[in-house]
N, C-alpha and C positions, 0 to 999 in steps of 0.2 A: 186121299190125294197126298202126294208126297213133295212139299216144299223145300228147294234148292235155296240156299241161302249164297250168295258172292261175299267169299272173303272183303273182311273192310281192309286187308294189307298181306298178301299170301306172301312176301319175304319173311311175314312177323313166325309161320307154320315152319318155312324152310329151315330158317334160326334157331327155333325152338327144336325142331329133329336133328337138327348138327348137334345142339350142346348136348342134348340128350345122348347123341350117340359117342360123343366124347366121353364123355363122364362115363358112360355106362361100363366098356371092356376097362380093361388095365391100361395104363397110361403110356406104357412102352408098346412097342412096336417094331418087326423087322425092318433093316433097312438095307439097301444091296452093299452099299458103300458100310455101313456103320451098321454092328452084328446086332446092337441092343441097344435102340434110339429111345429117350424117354424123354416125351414130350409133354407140353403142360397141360392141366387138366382142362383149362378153355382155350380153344382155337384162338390164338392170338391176333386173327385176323376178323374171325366173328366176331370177338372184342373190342375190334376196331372199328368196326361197322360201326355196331350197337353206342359205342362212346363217342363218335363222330359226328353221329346223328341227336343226339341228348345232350344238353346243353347244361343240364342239371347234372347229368351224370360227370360231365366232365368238369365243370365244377369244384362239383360235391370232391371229385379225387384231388385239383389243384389246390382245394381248401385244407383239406385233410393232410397232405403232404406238406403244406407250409409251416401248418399250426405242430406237426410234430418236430421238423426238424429244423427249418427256418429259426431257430432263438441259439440264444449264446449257450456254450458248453463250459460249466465247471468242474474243475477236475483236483479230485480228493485223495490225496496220499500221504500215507504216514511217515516217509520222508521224502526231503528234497531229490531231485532228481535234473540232471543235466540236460536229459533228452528231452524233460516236458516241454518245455520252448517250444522245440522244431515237433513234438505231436500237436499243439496247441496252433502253431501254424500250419502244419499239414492241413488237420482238419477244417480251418479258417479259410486257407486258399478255396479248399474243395468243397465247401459245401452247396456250391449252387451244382456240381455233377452228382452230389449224393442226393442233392432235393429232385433231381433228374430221375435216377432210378428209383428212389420212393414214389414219382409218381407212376413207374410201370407197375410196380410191386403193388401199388393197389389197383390198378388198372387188368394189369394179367398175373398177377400171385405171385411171382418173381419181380427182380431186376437184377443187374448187374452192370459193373466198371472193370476197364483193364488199370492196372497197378503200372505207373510208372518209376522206375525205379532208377536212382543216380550211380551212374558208373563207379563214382567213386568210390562213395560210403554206402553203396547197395542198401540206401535207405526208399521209402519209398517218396517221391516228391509231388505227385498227378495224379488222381483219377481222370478215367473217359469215360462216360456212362456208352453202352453198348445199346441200339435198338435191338430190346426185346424179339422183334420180328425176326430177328436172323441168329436168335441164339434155339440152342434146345441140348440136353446131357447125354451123353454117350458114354457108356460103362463096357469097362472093357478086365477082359477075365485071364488070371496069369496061373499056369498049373506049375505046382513045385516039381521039378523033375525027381528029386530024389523021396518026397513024403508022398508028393498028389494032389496035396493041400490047394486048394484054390482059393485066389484071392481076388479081388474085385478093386479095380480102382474109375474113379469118375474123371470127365471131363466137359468142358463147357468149351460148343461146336460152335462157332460163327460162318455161316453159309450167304455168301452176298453173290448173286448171279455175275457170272460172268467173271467171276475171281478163285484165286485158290482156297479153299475151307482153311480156317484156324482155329488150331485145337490149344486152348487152354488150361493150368489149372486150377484148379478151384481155390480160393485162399483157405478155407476151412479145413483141406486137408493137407498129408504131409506124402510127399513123392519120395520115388528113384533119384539118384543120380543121371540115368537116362532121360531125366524130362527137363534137368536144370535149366536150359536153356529157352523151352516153353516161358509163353508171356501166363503173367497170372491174373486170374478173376478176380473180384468183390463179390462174390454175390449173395444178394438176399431172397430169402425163400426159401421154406420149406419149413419141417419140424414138428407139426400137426396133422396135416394131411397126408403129405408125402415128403420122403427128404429134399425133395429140391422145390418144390410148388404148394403152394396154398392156391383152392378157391377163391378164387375173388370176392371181395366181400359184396360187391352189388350183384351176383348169382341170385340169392333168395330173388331180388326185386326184380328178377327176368320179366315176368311177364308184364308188369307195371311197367319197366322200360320200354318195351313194346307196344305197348298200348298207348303210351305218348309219343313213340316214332308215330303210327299208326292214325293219332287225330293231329298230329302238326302235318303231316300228307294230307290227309283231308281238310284239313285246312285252305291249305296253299292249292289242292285240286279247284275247292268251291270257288276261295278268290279268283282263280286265274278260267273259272269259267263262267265266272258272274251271276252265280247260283246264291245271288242275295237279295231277292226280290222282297218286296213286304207284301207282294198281293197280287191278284189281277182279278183287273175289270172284263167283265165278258160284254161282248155287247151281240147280240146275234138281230139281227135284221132280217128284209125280206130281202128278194134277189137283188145284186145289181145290176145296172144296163149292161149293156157288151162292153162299152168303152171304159166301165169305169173297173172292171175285173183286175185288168195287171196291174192298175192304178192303186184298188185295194191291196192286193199282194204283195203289193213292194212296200205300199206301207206299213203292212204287219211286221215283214223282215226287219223291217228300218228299229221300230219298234223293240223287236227281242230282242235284237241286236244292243239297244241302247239301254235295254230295262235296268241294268246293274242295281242299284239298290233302293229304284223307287218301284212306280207298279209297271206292271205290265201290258196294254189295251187291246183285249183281243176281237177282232171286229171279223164275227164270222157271219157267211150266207146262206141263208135258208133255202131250202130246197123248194120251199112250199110257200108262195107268195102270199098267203092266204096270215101267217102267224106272224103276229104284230109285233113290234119293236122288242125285244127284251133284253132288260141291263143287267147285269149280277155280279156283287163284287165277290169275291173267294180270298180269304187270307191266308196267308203262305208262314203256320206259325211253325216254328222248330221246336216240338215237343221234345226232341232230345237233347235240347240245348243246355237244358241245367243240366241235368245227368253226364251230358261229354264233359261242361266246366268244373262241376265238381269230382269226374271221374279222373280229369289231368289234375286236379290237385294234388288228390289221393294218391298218384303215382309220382311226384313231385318228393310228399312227403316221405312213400315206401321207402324212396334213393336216400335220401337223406336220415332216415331212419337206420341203414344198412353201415353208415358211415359213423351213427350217434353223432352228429352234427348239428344245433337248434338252428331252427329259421329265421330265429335274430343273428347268428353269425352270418348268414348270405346278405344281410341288410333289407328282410322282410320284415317290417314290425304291423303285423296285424292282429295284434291282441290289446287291449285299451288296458291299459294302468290303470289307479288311484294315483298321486302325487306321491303317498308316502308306502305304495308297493313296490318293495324287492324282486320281483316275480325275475325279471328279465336278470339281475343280479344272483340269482338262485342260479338259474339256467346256464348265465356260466358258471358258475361255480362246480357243478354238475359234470359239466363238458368238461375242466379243468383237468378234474381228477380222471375223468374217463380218457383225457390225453396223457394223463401220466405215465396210465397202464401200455396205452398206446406204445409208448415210447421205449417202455422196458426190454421187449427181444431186440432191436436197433441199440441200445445203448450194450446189448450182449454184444451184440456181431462188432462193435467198434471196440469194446474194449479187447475181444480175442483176437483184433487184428492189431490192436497196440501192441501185446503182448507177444505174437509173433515176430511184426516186420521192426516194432521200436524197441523192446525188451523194457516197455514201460509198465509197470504192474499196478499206476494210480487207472482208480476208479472215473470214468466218465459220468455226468451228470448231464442231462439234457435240459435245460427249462422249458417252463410251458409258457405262452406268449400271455399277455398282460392285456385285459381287453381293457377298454376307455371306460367303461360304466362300473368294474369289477377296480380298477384303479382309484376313480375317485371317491369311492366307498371306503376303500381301505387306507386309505391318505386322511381321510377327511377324518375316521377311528383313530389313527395315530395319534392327528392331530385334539384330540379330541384328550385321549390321555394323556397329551402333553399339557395342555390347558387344564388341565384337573389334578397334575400334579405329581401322577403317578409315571410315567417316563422322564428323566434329564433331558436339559437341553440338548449334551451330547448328542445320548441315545435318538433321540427324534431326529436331528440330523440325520444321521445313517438310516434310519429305517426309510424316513423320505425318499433320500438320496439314491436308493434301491430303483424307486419309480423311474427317478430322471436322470439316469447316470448320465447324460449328454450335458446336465447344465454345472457346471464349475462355480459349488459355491469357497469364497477363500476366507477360511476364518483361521486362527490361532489355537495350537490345540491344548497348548498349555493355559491357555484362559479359565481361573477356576469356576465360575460362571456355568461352562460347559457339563460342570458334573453337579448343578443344584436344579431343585426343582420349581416348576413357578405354577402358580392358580391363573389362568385370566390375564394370563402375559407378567402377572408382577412375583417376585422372588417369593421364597419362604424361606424364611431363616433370615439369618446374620444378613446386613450390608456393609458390612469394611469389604469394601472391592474399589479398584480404585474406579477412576473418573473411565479410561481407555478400556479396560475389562468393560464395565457397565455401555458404554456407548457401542462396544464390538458387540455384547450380547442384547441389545436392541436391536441394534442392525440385521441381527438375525433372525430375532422373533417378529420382525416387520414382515421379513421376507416369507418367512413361512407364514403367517396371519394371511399375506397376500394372496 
């Protein structure tokens, strides 16, 4: 005998035969208009789906896009330079359009901004981050009339219905004279996979995605049809009179109608007057109830796993401590450095557009953000070598100071105080200092004790 099984969510089948068939041919495509379309390796609109509907997935990319670019930028050069100011501001204005396309770039492998640029000083002053949805690259092929030689140059298409297409070019590369007056891209992506796209990093966790779209539908099906019964009572009787027939009937309806999440009472009639009263209750248990709770975990974690992300950064903490374990302190530390790496092809792409549009040649440095448990750990260390005698007053100032650069402490720097060291808050060495030294450098060792 041959068992038909109903899909538990047949979008989750359709989904899965798109990306597959995406990925599978080559990523270009003819197009009537545009002779060599290359588009990106996941349907940016399947993608859309899929992240629209996942509340982790989308998350997981708003988290991951903050912690990389979201923090201050320092920038290292071995000499001074006029333009760093106005790169130091560019970048500052724009960082909430660049936090913009880092989040498509982990959403669809790409992102990109159009470069606005000042009439005057043909510097650049604006990014606009570009929806993803209406971009895709058009490579377009020029033959040497005199060698043959063929050359290939790219462009980045924007198609919004109902408007004229605009062809821009890429910042990454160097044009014609004929295109000067094209607007130009930012864009990120590519390098690994393909030169313009990367896989998305939540691909691997496909199916896991889907299988939590899959029981949050089921979900919201069961509630919205009151499919939460804990049981029913059967009550089967002998016949009823004539009068009492519609009587029972409406109140069965009335009944399932109202059972939502207690029991059920089902009061049916025998056919055979003869068989006596009988009551039965039936429990309505959800043998797959662990298996779905802990199967949406599992898919929870898969997402977050794809991103290297811990479940103490979404502010899950379901692991018991000791008082004097690290564990949660590890885990950033962990993530820290796996955001550093993060950070490294973005701090490429900004410094080769410093170098192009600014003619600035210092190095960009990106930080990594400062979590509250990985702070007070390494504040409390300081402080800890400062009390022990081994950092200056100075010195612990600034290292502090690192933490909380928002709080304005005002001390004296020529105070010599500043460069001794103390055990347990009290000096070592000499005290010929005067009375105003010693009271400034109390005052300060209060503050920090505090």
């Amino acid at each position: 005998m041959k068992i038909n099984y109903t899909s538990l969510n047949s979008s989750l089948e359709i989904n899965k035969r798109q990306i597959q068939m995406s990925i599978a041919p080559k990523t270009s495509k003819e197009d009537a208009k545009y002779k060599y379309r290359i588009d990106p390796i996941v349907s940016v609109s399947i993608a859309q789906n899929l992240i629209l509907q996942n509340n982790r997935l989308d998350k997981a990319i708003r988290i991951l896009a903050q912690d990389v670019i979201l923090n201050e930028m320092t920038y290292l050069s071995d000499k001074e330079s006029e333009i760093e100011e106005i790169v130091v501001n560019f970048w500052k204005n724009n960082i909430n359009e660049l936090y913009k396309q880092l989040q498509e770039f982990y959403s669809y492998g790409f992102g990109a901004s159009e470069i606005i640029f000042d009439e005057k000083t043909g510097l650049p002053i604006e990014l606009y981050q570009i929806p993803a949805e209406t971009l895709f690259i058009n490579q377009e092929s020029h033959k040497d009339s005199e060698t043959g030689e063929i050359t290939y140059s790219y462009y980045a298409i924007q198609k919004i219905d109902g408007k004229p297409d605009v062809k821009m070019k890429l910042s990454r590369y160097e044009y014609d004279e004929e295109d000067a007056d094209l607007p130009t891209c930012f864009w990120l992506g590519g390098g690994k996979t393909s030169e313009f796209y990367e896989i998305p990093y939540w691909l691997p966790a496909f199916n896991s995605i889907s299988a939590k779209v899959a029981l949050d539908e089921l979900n919201a099906k069961k509630i919205n049809e009151g499919n939460l019964m804990s049981g029913i009572l059967v009550i089967r009787r002998p016949p009823a009179f004539e009068g009492q027939k519609e009587e029972t009937k409406k109140d069965l309806e009335d009944q399932m109608t109202d059972a939502g999440t207690g029991i059920l009472v089902m009061d049916l009639e025998s056919f055979n007057a003869e068989i006596p009263l009988e009551v039965q209750y039936v429990p309505i248990s959800e043998q797959n109830y662990s298996y779905l709770s802990e199967l949406a975990d599992r898919c929870d974690e898969d997402i977050l796993a794809c991103f290297s992300i811990p479940k103490v950064r979404l502010m899950i903490d379901d692991v018991t401590e000791s008082m004097n374990s690290q564990k949660s302190n590890t885990i950033y530390e962990i993530y820290t450095k796996s955001l550093e790496n993060e950070q490294l092809p973005f701090e490429i792409e900004i410094n080769k557009f410093n170098r192009k549009f600014f003619e600035y040649e210092g190095v960009v440095d990106i930080e990594t953000p400062i979590f509250s448990d990985k702070k007070d750990v390494e504040v409390s260390s300081i402080l800890n070598l400062f009390n022990n005698g081994i950092l200056t007053l100075g010195e612990t100032i600034k290292a502090v100071s690192v933490y909380y650069p928002k709080l304005q402490l005002e001390y004296n720097d020529a105070n010599p105080l500043f460069n001794e060291r103390f055990y347990g808050g009290r000096l070592l060495g000499l005290t010929n200092y005067s009375n105003s030294d010693i009271n400034e450098a109390n005052e300060v060792i209060s503050w920090l004790q505090s």
